[in-house]
C-alpha positions, 0 to 999 in steps of 0.5 A: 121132877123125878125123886132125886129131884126131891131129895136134892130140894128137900137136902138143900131146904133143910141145910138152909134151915128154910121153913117153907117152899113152893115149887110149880114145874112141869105141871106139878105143884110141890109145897113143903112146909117145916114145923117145930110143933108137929112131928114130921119124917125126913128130919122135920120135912113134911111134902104137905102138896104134891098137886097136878096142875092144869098148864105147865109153867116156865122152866125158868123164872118169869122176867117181872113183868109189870101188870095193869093196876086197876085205879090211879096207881098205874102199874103193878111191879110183881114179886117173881120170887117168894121171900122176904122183901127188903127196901134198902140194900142193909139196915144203915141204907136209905131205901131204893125208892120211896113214894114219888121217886121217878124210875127208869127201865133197869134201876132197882126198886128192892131186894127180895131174899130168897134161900139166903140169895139177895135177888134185885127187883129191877124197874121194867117201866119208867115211871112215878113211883105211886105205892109201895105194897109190903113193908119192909122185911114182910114176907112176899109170894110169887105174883104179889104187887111190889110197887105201883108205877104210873108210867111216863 
């Protein structure tokens, strides 16, 4: 990542009035955090991290993989992204998927909202829906549990 890399990201944060971000590419941890209540250059962007980090992680978004879940609850969907995470595709909608639904390989289970993009989380086991982690409209992180699914 190279400044004019840096300088697009933080162009693009502030155009879309985003508050916080977290990047990891090429071995280097960025996170920039906005804050109304502390002064900050660059037009209230400050770069609160810029961290080597031990292994270099793809350059492109993971597929969400399902993970073991320890317990009954089968197995872990993860969150691929950070944003906001949503159960229907609007507020009038029933939700994808409630607890005890049957899914199969493909079918969406959510949406998370990143950057203003609307990104379906996809089924990657077929299986009994067993949990649903975050409420609706809750922030999620990049990693943390979605659904637990018991697999067929």
């Amino acid at each position: 990542m190279d400044i004019s890399d840096l300088k697009e990201i933080l162009r693009i944060l502030e155009a879309q009035d985003i508050t916080e971000f977290e990047l990891e590419q090429d071995g280097v941890k960025l996170r920039v955090c906005r804050s109304s209540t502390v002064p900050a250059p660059a037009a209230g962007m400050a770069v609160t991290t810029l961290v080597p980090t031990a292994a270099a992680p793809p350059a492109a978004l993971p597929p969400m993989l399902p993970a073991a879940d320890p317990g009954e609850n089968g197995t872990a969907v993860k969150s691929p992204i950070v944003g906001t995470f949503y159960r229907a595709a609007d507020p009038n909608s029933p939700p994808f998927v409630s607890v005890g639904d049957r899914v199969k390989v493909g079918q969406v289970l959510c949406i998370i909202e990143a950057m203003k993009l609307m990104n379906e989380i996809e089924a990657e086991v077929a299986g009994e829906i067993t949990r649903i982690h975050p409420e609706n409209g809750q922030p999620v992180q990049y990693g943390d549990p979605l659904f637990s699914v018991r697999p067929d």
